[in-house]
MARFI-575930 format. One line per 2 residues: number of its first residue (from 1); their letters; for each residue y, z, x of C-alpha. Coordinates in nm, 3 decimals. Layout:
NUM> a> Y Z X  ... $
//
This chain:
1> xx> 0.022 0.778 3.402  0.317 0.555 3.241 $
3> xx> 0.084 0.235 3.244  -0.208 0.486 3.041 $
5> xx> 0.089 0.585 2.778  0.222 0.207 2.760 $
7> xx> -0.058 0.075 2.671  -0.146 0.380 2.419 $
9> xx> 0.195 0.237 2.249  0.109 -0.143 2.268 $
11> xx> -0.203 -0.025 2.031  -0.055 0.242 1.795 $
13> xx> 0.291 0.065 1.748  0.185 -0.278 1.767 $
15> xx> -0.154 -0.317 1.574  -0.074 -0.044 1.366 $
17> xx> 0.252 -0.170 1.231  0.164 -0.495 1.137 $
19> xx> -0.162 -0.384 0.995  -0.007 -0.097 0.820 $
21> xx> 0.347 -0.251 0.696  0.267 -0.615 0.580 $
23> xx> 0.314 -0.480 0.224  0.122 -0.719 0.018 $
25> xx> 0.308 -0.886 -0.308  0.126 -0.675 -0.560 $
27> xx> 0.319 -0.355 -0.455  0.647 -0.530 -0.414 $
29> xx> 0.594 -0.700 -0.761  0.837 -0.601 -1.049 $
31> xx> 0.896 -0.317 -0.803  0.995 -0.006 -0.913 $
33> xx> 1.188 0.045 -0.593  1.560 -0.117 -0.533 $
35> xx> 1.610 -0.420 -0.361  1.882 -0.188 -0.126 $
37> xx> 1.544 -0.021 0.007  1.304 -0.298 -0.021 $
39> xx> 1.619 -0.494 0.230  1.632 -0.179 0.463 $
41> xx> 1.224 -0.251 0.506  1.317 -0.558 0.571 $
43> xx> 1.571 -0.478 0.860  1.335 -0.201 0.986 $
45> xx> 1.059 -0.489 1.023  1.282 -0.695 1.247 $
47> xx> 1.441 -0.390 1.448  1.103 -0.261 1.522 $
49> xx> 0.986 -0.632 1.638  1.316 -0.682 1.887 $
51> xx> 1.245 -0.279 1.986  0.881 -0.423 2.091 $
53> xx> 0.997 -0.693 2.303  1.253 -0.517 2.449 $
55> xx> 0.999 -0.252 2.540  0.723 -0.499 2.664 $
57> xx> 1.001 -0.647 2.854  1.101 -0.303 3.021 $
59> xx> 0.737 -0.247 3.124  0.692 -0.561 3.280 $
61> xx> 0.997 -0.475 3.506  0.860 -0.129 3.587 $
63> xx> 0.535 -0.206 3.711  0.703 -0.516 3.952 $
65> xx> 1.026 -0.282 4.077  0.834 0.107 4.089 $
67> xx> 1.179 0.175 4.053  1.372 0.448 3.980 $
69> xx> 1.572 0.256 3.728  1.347 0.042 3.577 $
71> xx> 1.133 0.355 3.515  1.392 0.517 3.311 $
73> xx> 1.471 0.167 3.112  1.084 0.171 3.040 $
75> xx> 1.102 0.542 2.906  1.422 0.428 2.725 $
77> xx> 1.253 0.153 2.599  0.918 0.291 2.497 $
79> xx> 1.185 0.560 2.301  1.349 0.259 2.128 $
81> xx> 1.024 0.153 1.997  0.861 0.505 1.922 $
83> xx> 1.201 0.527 1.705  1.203 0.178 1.527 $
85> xx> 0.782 0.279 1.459  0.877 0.614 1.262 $
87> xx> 1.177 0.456 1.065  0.963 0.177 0.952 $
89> xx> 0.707 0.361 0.862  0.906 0.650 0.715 $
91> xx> 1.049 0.361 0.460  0.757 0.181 0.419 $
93> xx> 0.541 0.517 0.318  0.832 0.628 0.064 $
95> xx> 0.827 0.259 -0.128  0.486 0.342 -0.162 $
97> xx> 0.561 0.690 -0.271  0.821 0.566 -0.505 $
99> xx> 0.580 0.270 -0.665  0.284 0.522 -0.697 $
101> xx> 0.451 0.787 -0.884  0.604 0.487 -1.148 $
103> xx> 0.300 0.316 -1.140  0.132 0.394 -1.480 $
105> xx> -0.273 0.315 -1.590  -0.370 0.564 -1.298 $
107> xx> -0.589 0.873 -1.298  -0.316 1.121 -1.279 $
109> xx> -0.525 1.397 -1.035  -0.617 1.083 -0.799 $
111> xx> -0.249 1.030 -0.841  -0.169 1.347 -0.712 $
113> xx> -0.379 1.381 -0.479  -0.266 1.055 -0.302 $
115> xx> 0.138 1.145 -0.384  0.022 1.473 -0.183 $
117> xx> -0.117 1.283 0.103  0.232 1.088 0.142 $
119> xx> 0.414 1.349 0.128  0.189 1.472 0.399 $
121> xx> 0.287 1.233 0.624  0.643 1.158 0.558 $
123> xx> 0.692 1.539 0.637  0.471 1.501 0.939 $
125> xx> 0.674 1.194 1.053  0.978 1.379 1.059 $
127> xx> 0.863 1.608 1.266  0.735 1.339 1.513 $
129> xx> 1.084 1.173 1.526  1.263 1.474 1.550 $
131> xx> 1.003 1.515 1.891  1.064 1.138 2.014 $
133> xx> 1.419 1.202 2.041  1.409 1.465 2.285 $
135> xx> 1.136 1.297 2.473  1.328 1.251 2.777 $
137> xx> 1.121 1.171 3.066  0.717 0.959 3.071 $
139> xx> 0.538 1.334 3.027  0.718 1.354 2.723 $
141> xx> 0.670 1.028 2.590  0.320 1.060 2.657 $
143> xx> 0.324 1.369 2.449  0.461 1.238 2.182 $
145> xx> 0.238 0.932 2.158  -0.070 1.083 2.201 $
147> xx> 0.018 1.319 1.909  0.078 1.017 1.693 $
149> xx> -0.278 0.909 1.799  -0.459 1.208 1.662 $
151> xx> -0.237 1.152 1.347  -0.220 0.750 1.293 $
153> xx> -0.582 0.805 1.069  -0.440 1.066 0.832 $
155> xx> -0.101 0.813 0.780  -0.379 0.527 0.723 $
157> xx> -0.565 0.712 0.500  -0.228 0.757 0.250 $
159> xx> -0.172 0.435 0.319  -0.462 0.239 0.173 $
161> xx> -0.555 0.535 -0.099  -0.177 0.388 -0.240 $
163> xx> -0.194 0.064 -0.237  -0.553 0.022 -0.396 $
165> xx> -0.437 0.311 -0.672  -0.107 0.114 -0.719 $
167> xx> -0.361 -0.185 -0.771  -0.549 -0.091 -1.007 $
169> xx> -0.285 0.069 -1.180  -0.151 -0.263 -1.259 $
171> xx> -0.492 -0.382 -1.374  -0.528 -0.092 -1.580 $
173> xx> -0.195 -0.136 -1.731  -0.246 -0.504 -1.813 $
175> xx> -0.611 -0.393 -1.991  -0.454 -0.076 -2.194 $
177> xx> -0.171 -0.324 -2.301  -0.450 -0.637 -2.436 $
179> xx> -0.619 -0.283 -2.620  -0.306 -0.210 -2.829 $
181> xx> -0.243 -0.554 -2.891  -0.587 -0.654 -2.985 $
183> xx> -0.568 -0.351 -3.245  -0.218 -0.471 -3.421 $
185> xx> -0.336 -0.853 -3.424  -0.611 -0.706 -3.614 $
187> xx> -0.414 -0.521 -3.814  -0.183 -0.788 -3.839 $
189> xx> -0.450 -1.013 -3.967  -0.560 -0.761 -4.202 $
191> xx> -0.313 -0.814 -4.484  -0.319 -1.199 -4.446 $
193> xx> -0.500 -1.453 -4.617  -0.758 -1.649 -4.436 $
195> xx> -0.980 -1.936 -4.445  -1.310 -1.929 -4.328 $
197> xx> -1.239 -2.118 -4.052  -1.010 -1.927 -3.933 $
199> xx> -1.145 -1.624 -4.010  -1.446 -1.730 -3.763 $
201> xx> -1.232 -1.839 -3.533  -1.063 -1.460 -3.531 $
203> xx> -1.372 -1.289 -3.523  -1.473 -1.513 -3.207 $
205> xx> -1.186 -1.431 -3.055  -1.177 -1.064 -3.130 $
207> xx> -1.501 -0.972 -2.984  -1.428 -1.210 -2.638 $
209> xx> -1.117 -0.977 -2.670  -1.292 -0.692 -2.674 $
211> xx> -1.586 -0.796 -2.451  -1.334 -0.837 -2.134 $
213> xx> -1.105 -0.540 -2.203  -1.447 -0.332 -2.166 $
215> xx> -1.595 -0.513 -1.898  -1.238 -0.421 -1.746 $
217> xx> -1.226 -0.056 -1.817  -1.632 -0.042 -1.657 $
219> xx> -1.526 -0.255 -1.373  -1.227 -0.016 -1.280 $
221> xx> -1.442 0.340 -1.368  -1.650 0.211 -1.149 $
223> xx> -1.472 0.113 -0.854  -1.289 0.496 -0.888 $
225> xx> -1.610 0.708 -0.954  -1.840 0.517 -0.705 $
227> xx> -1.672 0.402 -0.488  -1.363 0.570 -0.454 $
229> xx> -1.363 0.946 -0.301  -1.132 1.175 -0.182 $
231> xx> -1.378 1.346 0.039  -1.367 1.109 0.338 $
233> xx> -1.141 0.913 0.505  -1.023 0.564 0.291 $
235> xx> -0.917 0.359 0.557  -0.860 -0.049 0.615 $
237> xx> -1.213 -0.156 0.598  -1.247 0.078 0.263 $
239> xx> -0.926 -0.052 0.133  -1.030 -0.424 0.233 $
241> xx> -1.394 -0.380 0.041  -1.237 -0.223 -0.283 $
243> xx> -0.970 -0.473 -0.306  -1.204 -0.743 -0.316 $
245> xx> -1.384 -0.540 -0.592  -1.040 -0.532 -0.843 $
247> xx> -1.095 -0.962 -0.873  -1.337 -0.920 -1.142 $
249> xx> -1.141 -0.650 -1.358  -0.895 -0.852 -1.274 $
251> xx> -1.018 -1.155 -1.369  -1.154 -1.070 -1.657 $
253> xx> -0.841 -0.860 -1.815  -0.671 -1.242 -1.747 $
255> xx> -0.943 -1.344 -1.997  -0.862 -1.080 -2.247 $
257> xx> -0.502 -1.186 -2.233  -0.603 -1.580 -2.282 $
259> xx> -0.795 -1.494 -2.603  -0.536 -1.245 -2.705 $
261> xx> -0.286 -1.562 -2.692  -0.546 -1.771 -2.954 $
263> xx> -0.523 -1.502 -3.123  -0.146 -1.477 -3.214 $
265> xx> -0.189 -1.889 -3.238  -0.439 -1.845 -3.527 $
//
């Protein structure tokens, strides 16, 4: 029975935390959260790795003794790490939270719907710490782990929706910003004399301008109408696949903002 539940943990604790929590530097970029929080991550990280040993440690010492002791330092220690999971994860989901809802260049009803799904979860986590700490004996650590199992998918699935919204976000931001300037450059340019030279130059430059920033906007409509649904589950191998797809909006609003620069030079 305890050596079934262990090993449930090793997987859902283990695998799912680094997997889950490695927060890539695009979120924590110019973060919108405070470095007080984004430290207490930080912390959480390291307590939940010590919590881990100390756990795979207890279990180790349970199934050499079968005693009565070591059993109840393996519940304690399975506790310990159930504990140090939820906290970490509690943080972790609400610096996503926090960086979604400033995040701006974002459909605002996929928005919601993904700020929904957090909330979701950080209420459901509650709950499931509030259980872990009167799980008292293996049956109720078992309990309480094989809950999490049926629920680790739905916390996944707010997970990745975030992060690849918070993405292209920040592409989208970087585009809608090389649109407004494009339009006062031209403006700009309006009221000045020109030679022809340089007037050519410009009008190279403005459509390249405006060749990437729409290339950009049809890259990033696509990924979200195509490709994108909130009909089925959006989990790592989703989230991994879409990434991948933000390089060319990506890319090319870095383009936009290169010719945008000639621009002011000219």
């Amino acid at each position: 029975m305890y050596k079934s539940t262990t090993w449930k943990l090793s997987l859902t604790v283990g695998a799912f935390i680094l997997a889950l929590c490695l927060v890539p530097r695009i979120v924590f970029a110019q973060s919108a959260v405070s470095e007080d929080t984004l430290q207490l991550y930080r912390d959480q990280i390291s307590a939940y790795r010590d919590s881990e040993r100390t756990f795979e440690v207890a279990k180790e010492q349970y199934f050499k003794l079968q005693t009565l002791a070591s059993l109840e330092q393996a519940v304690s220690g399975t506790r310990n790490a159930l504990l140090a999971r939820t906290k970490v994860l509690t943080t972790y989901l609400t610096i996503l939270r926090t960086e979604l809802y400033a995040q701006h260049g974002i459909n605002l009803t996929l928005k919601d719907d993904a700020l929904e799904r957090l909330d979701t979860q950080l209420a459901y986590l509650k709950t499931h710490e509030d259980a872990v700490l009167i799980a008292n004996d293996r049956a109720a650590i078992a309990t309480v782990v094989t809950d999490f199992s049926l629920k680790q998918l739905f916390i996944e699935d707010a997970v990745y929706r975030s992060r690849l919204l918070i993405e292209v976000g920040k592409v989208q931001t970087v585009n809608d910003k090389a649109r407004t300037l494009l339009a006062d450059i031209k403006k700009a340019h309006e009221a000045e004399k020109a030679t022809s030279l340089v007037t050519a130059k410009r009008e190279r430059a403005y459509t390249e301008t405006s060749t990437h920033i729409e290339a950009t906007e049809a890259a990033l409509l696509e990924l979200l109408s195509q490709k994108y649904t909130v009909e089925k589950e959006f989990l790592k191998g989703q989230y991994t696949q879409q990434s991948k797809s933000i390089n060319e909006p990506y890319v090319s609003a870095q383009k936009a903002i290169g010719f945008l620069e000639e621009l002011l030079s000219l």
